[in-house]
One Martini backbone bead per residue (centre of mass of N, CA, C, O) as a GRO file, in nm:
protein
  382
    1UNK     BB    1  -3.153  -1.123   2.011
    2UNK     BB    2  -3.077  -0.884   2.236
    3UNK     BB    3  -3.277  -0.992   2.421
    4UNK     BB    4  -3.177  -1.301   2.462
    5UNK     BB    5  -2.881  -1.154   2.555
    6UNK     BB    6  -2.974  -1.014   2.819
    7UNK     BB    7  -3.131  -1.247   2.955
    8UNK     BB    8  -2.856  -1.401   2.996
    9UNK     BB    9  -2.631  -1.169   3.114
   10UNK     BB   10  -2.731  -1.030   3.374
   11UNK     BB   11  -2.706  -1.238   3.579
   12UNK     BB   12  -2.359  -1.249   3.483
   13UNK     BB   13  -2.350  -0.965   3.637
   14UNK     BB   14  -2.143  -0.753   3.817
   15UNK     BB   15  -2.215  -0.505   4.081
   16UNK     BB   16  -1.940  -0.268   4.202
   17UNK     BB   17  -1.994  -0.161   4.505
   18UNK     BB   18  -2.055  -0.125   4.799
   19UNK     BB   19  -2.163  -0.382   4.673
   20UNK     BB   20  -2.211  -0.707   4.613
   21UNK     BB   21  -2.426  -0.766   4.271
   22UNK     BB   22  -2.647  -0.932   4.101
   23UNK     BB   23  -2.779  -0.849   3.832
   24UNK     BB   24  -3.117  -0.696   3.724
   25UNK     BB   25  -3.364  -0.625   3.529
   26UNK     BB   26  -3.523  -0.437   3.758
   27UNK     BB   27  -3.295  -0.464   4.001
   28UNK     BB   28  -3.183  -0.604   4.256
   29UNK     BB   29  -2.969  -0.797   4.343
   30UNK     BB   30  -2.775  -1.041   4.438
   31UNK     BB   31  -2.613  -1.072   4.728
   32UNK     BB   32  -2.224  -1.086   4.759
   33UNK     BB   33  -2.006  -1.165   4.973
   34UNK     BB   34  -1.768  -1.331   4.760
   35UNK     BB   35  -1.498  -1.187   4.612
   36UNK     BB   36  -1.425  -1.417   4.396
   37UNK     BB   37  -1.614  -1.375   4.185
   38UNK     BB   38  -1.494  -1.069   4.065
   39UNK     BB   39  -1.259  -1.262   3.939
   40UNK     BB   40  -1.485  -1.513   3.768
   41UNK     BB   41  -1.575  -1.255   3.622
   42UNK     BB   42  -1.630  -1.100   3.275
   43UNK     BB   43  -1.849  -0.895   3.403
   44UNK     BB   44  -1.803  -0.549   3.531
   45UNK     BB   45  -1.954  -0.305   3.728
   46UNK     BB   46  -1.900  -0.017   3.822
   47UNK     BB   47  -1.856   0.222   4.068
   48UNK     BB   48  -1.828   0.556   4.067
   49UNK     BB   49  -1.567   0.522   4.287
   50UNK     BB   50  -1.364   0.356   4.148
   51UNK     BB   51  -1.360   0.584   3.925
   52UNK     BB   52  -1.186   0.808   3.688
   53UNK     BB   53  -1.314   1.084   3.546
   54UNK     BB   54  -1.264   1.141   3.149
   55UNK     BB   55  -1.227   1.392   2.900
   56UNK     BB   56  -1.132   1.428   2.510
   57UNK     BB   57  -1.066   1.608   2.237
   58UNK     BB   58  -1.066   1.526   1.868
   59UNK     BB   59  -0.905   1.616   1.608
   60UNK     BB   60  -1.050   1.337   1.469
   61UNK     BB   61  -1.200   1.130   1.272
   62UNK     BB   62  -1.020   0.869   1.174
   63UNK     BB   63  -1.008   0.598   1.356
   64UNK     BB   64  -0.758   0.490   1.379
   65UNK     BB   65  -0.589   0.749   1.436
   66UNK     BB   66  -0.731   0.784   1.694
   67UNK     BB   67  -0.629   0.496   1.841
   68UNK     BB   68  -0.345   0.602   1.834
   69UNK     BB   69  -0.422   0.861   2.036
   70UNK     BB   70  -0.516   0.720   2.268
   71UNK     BB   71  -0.289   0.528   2.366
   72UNK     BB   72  -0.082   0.763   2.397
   73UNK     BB   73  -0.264   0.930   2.619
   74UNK     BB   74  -0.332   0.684   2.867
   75UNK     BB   75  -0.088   0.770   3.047
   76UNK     BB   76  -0.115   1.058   3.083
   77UNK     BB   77  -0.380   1.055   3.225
   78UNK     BB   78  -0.316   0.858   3.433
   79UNK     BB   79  -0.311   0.861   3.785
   80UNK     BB   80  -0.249   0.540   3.786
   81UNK     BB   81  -0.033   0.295   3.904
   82UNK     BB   82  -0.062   0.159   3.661
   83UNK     BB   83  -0.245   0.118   3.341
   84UNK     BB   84  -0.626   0.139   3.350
   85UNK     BB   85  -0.813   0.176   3.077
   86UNK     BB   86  -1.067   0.337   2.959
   87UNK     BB   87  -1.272   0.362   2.646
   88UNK     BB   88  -1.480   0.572   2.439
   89UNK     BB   89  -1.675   0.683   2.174
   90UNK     BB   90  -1.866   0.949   2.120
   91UNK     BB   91  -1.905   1.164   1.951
   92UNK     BB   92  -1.901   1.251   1.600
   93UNK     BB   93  -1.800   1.506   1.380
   94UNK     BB   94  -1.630   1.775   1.167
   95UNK     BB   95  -1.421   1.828   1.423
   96UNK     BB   96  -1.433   1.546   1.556
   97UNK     BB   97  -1.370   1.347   1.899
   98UNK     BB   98  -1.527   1.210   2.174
   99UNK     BB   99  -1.350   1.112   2.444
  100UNK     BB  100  -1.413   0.855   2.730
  101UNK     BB  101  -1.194   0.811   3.050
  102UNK     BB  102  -1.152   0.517   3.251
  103UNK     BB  103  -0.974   0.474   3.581
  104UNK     BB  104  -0.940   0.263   3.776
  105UNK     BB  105  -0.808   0.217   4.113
  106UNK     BB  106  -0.598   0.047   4.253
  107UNK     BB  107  -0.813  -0.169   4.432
  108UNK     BB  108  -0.913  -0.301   4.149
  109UNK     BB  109  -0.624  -0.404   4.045
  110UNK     BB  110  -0.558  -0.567   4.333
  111UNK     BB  111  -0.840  -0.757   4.322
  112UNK     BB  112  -0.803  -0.868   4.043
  113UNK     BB  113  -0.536  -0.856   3.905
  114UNK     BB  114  -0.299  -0.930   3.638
  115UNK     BB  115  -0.505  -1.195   3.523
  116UNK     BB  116  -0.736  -1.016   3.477
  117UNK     BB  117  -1.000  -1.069   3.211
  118UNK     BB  118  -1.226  -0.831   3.092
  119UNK     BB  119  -1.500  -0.636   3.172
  120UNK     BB  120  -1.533  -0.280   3.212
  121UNK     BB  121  -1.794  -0.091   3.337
  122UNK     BB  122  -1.929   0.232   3.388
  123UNK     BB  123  -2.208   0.318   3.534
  124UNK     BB  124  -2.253   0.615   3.375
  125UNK     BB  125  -2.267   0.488   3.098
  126UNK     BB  126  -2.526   0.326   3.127
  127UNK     BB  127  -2.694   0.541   3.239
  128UNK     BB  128  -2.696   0.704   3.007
  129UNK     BB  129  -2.815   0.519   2.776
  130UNK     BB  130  -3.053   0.521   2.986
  131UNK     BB  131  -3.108   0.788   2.825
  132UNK     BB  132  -3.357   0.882   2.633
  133UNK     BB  133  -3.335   1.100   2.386
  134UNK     BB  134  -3.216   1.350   2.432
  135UNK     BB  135  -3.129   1.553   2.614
  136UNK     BB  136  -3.022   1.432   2.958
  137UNK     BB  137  -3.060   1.420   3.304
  138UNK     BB  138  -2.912   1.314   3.633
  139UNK     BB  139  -2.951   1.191   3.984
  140UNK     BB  140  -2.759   1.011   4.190
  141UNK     BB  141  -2.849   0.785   4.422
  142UNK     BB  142  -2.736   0.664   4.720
  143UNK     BB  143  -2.582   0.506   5.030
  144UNK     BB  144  -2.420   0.655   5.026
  145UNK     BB  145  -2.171   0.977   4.973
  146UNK     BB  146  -2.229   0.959   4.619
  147UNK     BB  147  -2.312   1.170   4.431
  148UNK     BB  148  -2.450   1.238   4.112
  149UNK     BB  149  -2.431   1.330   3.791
  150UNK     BB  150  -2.607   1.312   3.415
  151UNK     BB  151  -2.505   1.367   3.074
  152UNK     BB  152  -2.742   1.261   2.816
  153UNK     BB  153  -2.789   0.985   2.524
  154UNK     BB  154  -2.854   0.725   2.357
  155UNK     BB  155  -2.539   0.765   2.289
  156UNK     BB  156  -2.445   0.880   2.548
  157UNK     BB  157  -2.189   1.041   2.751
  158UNK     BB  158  -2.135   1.404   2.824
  159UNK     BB  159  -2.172   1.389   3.154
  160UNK     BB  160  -1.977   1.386   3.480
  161UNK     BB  161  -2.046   1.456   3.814
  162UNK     BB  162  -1.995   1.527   4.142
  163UNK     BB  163  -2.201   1.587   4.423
  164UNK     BB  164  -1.925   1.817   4.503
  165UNK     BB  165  -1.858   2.061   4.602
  166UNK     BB  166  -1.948   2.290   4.398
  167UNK     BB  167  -2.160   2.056   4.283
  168UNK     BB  168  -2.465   2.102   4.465
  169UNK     BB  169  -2.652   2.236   4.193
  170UNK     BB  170  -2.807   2.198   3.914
  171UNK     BB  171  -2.722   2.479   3.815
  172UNK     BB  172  -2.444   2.423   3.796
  173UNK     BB  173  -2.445   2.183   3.618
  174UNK     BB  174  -2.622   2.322   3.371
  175UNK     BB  175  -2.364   2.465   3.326
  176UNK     BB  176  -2.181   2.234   3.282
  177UNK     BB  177  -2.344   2.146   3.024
  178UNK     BB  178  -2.472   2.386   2.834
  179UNK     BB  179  -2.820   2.372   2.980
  180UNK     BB  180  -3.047   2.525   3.147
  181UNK     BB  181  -3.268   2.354   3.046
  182UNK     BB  182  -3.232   2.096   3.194
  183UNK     BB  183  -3.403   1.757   3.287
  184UNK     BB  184  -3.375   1.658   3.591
  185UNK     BB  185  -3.344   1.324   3.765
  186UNK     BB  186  -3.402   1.083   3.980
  187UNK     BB  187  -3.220   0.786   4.107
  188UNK     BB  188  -3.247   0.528   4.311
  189UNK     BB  189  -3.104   0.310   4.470
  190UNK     BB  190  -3.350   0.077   4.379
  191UNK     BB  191  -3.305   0.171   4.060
  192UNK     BB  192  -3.038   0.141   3.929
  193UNK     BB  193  -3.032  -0.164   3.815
  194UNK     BB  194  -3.275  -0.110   3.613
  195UNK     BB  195  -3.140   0.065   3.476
  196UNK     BB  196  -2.855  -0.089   3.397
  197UNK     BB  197  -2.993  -0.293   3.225
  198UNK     BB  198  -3.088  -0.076   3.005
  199UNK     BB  199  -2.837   0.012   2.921
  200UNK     BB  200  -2.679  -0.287   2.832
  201UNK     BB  201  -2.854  -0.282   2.630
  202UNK     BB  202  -2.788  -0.004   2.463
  203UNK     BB  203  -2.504  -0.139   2.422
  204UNK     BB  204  -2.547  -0.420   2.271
  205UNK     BB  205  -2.677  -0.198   2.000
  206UNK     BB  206  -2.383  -0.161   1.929
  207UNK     BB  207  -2.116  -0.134   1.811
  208UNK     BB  208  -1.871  -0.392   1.876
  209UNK     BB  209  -1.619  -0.122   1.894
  210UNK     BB  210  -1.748  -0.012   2.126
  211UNK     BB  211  -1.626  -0.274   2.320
  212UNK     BB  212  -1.295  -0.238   2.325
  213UNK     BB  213  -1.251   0.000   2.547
  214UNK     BB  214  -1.356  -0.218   2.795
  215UNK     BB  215  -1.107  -0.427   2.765
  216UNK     BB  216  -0.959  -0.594   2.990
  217UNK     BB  217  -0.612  -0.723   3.019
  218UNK     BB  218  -0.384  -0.869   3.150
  219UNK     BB  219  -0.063  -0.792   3.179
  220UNK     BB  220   0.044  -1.131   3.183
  221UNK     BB  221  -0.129  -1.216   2.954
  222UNK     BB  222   0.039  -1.027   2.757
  223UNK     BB  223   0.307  -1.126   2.810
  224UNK     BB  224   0.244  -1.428   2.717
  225UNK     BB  225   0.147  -1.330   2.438
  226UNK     BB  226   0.422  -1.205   2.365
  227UNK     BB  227   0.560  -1.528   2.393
  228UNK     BB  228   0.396  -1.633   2.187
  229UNK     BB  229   0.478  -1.498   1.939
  230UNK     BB  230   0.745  -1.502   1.940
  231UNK     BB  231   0.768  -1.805   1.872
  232UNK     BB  232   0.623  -1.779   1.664
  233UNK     BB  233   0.798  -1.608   1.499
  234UNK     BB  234   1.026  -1.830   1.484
  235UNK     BB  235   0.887  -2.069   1.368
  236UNK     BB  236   0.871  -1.871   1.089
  237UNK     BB  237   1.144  -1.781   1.041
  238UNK     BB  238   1.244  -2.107   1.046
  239UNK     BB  239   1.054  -2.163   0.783
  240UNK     BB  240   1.143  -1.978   0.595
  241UNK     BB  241   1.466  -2.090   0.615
  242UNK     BB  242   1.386  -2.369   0.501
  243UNK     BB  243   1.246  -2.279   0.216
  244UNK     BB  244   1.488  -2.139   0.119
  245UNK     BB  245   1.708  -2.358   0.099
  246UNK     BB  246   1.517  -2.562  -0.069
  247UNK     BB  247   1.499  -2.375  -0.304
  248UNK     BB  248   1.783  -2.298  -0.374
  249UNK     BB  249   1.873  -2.598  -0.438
  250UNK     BB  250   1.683  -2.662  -0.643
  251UNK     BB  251   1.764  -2.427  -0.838
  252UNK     BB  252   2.057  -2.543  -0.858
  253UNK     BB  253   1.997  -2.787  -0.975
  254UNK     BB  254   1.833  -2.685  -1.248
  255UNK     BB  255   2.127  -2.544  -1.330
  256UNK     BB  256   2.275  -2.812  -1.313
  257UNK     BB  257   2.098  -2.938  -1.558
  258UNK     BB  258   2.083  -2.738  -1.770
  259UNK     BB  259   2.403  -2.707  -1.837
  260UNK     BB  260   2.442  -3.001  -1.911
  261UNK     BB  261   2.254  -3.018  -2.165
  262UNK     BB  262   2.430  -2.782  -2.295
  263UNK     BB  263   2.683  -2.965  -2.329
  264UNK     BB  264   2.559  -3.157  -2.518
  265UNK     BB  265   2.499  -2.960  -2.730
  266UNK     BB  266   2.729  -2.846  -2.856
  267UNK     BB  267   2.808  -3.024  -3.089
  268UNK     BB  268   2.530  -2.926  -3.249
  269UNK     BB  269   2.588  -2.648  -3.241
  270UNK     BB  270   2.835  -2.640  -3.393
  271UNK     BB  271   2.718  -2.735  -3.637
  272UNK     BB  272   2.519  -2.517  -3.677
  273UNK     BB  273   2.699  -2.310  -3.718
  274UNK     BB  274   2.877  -2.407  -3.973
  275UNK     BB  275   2.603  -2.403  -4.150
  276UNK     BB  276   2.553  -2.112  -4.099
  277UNK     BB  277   2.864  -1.982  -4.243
  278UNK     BB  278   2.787  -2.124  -4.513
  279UNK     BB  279   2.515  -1.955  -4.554
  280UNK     BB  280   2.653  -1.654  -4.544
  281UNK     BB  281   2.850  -1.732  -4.782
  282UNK     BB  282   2.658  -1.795  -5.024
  283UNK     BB  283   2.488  -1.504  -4.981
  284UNK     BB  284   2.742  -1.336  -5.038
  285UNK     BB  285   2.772  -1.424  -5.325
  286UNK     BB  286   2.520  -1.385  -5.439
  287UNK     BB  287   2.479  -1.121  -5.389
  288UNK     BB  288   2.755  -0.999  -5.574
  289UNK     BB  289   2.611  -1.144  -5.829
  290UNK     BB  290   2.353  -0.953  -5.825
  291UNK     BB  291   2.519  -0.679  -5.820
  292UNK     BB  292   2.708  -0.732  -6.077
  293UNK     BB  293   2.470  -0.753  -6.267
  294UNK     BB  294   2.370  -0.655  -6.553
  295UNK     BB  295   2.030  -0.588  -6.754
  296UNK     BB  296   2.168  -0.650  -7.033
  297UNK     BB  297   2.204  -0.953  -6.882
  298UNK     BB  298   2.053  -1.170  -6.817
  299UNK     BB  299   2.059  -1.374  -6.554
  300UNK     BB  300   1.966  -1.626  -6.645
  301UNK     BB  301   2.171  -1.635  -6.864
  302UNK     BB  302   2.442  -1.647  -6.657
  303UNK     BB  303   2.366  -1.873  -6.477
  304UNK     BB  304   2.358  -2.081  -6.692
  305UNK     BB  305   2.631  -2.042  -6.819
  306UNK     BB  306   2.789  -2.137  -6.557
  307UNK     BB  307   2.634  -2.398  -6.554
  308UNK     BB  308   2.757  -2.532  -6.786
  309UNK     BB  309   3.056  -2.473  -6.775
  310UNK     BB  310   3.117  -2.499  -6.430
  311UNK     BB  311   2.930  -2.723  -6.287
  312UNK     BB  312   3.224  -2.944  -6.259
  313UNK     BB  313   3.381  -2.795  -6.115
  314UNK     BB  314   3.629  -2.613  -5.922
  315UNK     BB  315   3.496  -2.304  -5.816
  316UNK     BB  316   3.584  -1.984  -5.741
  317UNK     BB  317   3.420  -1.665  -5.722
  318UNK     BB  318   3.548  -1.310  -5.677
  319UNK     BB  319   3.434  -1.174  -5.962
  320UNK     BB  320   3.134  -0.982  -6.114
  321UNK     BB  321   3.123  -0.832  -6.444
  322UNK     BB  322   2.910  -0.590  -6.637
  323UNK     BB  323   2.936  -0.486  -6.958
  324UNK     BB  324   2.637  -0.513  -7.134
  325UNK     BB  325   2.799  -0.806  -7.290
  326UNK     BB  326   3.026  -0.785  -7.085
  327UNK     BB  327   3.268  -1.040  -6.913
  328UNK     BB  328   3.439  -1.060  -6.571
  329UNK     BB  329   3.595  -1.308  -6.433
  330UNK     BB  330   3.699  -1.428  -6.118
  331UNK     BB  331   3.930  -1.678  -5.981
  332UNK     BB  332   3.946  -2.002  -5.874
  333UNK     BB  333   4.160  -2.312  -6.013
  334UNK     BB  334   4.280  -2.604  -6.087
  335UNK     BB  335   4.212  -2.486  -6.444
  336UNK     BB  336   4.184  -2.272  -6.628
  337UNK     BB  337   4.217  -2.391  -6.961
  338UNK     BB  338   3.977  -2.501  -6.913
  339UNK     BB  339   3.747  -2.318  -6.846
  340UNK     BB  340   3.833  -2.155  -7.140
  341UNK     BB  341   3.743  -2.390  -7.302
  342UNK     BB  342   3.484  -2.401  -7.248
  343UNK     BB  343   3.395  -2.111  -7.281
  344UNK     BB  344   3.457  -2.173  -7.598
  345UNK     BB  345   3.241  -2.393  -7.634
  346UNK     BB  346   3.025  -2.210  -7.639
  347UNK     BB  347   2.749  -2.036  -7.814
  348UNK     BB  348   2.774  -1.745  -7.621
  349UNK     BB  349   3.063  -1.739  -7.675
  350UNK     BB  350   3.312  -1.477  -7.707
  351UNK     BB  351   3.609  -1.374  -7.682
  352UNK     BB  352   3.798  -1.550  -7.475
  353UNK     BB  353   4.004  -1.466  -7.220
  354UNK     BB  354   4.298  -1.354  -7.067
  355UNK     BB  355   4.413  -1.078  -6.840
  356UNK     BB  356   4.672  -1.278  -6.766
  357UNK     BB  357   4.831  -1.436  -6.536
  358UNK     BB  358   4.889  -1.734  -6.427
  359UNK     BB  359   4.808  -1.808  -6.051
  360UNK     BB  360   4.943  -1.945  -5.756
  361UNK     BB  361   4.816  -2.051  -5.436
  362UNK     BB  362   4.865  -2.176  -5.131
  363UNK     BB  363   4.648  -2.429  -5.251
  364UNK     BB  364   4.710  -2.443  -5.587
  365UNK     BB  365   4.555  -2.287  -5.727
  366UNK     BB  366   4.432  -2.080  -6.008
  367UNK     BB  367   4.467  -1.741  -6.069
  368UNK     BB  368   4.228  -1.571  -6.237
  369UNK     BB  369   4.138  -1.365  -6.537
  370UNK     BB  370   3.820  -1.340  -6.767
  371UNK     BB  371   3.704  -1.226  -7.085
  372UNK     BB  372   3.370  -1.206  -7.240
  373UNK     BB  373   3.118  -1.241  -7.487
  374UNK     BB  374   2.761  -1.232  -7.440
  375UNK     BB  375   2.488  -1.371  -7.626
  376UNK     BB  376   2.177  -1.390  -7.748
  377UNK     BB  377   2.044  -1.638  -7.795
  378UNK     BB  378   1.939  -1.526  -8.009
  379UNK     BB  379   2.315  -1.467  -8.143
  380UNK     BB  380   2.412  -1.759  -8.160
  381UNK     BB  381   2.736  -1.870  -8.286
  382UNK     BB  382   2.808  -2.092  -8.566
   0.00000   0.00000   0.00000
């Protein structure tokens, strides 16, 4: 796959150098007149003299923090203003990562344009690439008078420099390399092209996020993109707040449909309050009738003869006290007189008595207090 996209590309790259020439598979490609052709370019190799080679170490491994810290230190490296930076991670070991950037020079950005985007190739990187097994350099003759080395390997560039001013000979690099016996080959003019297609299949085979600081994006580009989001962010926020106001009425809707609902049910809600208090109340008399029932007198017959004598009455009784087998009944009734003669018409009443005088509540009722003597089953009176 490699290969068919490399035999594919390699056609399509130029070559920017002292002349315009697309790449060759194995050598120097055709030489191009026109220089519109490399504004029409997305893939542009650069000739080492177009831009400023710069490396620096940075102790960090994780590459996110890493690419926040490349591109922060990006415009303090460039010596060009604007800042068109490229940039590559070269070795990464336990120590940190070595990243190496290339800043194309004014004239490269003024011949591109600021609309100008695609993929921007630094000559000395390919040729790294191209020197394959462990670390290995070479010396670039070129047609003009630029010439340099390059220590590199098959992971990439290690190192880059003019052979000019005091790097005048092999010896002096090797020493900037920190490898005496570094191994230089010599690269001639016709045979850079195909070095470079060889670089760029190597390129090819890394990581693709390898190849994101290398991507040149026109400046102009950038500002549209950016008034692009800008609208589309315009768009979301007025989209959310009309979903925000449709749902917030919606939710008001349904509670005053809640609310009016609970209105309508309010009579009936209250009309169960009102049976639920006098189940409080029924309950509570029944408990102070079992707790007020003394064991000497089983409860089922106190309850019975409650139920034969007063059963057909309107009775509220509010104390019932049992010692042994006396009873004494606190409480309200329409007729006390007729009450205590049921009482007394029982076969199980003895001695039933008021313990009082007979007084009317603010109802009419006659409150009573009576005690009799309560026998058991087989003990009732002849």
């Amino acid at each position: 796959m490699i290969e068919w996209i490399h035999r594919w590309l390699v056609p399509r790259v130029v070559h920017w150098d002292d002349e315009i020439r697309r790449l060759g598979l194995s050598g120097q490609g055709k030489r191009l007149d026109d220089t519109s052709v490399v504004r029409r370019s997305r893939l542009i190799v650069l000739g080492r003299h177009h831009y400023l080679e710069t490396s620096r170490h940075y102790p960090i491994v994780n590459r996110q923090d890493l690419l926040a810290a490349i591109h922060l230190d990006m415009a303090e490296l460039s010596p060009y203003p604007p800042t068109l930076g490229l940039y590559r991670v070269g070795l990464v070991d336990d120590e940190g990562s070595r990243v190496h950037f290339w800043f194309p020079k004014p004239e490269i950005q003024t011949t591109l344009g600021e609309e100008w985007s695609g993929w921007l190739l630094p000559e000395s990187l390919l040729l790294a690439l191209a020197l394959t097994g462990g670390g290995k350099g070479c010396l670039v003759k070129r047609t003009g008078d630029f010439p340099y080395y390059i220590h590199g390997s098959a992971q990439g560039m290690l190192l880059s420099h003019p052979a000019v001013g005091l790097v005048t000979g092999e010896g002096i690099f090797r020493h900037l390399a920190g490898c005496a016996d570094l191994p230089l080959t010599e690269i001639s003019p016709n045979a850079i092209g195909g070095q470079l297609s060889q670089g760029l299949r190597a390129l090819l085979a890394t990581p693709p996020r390898d190849l994101t600081g290398l991507w040149a994006g026109g400046r102009k580009e950038r500002e549209f993109d950016g008034a692009h989001y800008k609208r589309l962010l315009l768009v979301a926020t007025a989209a959310c707040g009309l979903y925000l106001a449709a749902g917030s009425a919606y939710l008001e809707q349904r509670r005053e449909a809640a609310q009016n609902a609970v209105t309508a049910q309010t009579p009936t809600l209250e009309r169960f309050a009102g049976i639920q208090r006098q189940w409080q109340d029924l309950h509570q008399r029944y408990t102070t009738l079992v707790q007020a029932v003394d064991e000497t007198v089983p409860r089922w017959q106190l309850m019975q003869l409650l139920g034969e004598t007063l059963g057909s009455m309107d009775v509220q009784l509010s104390f019932i006290r049992v010692n042994g087998n006396q009873v004494e009944l606190r409480g309200a009734t329409a007729s006390a007189s007729i009450l205590l003669s049921r009482l007394e018409s029982h076969p199980q009443v003895v001695e039933a008595r008021f313990m009082g005088a007979i007084k009317k509540d603010h109802d009419g009722q006659e409150k009573f207090s009576t005690r009799f003597n309560l026998l058991p089953k087989r003990q009732e009176a002849k």
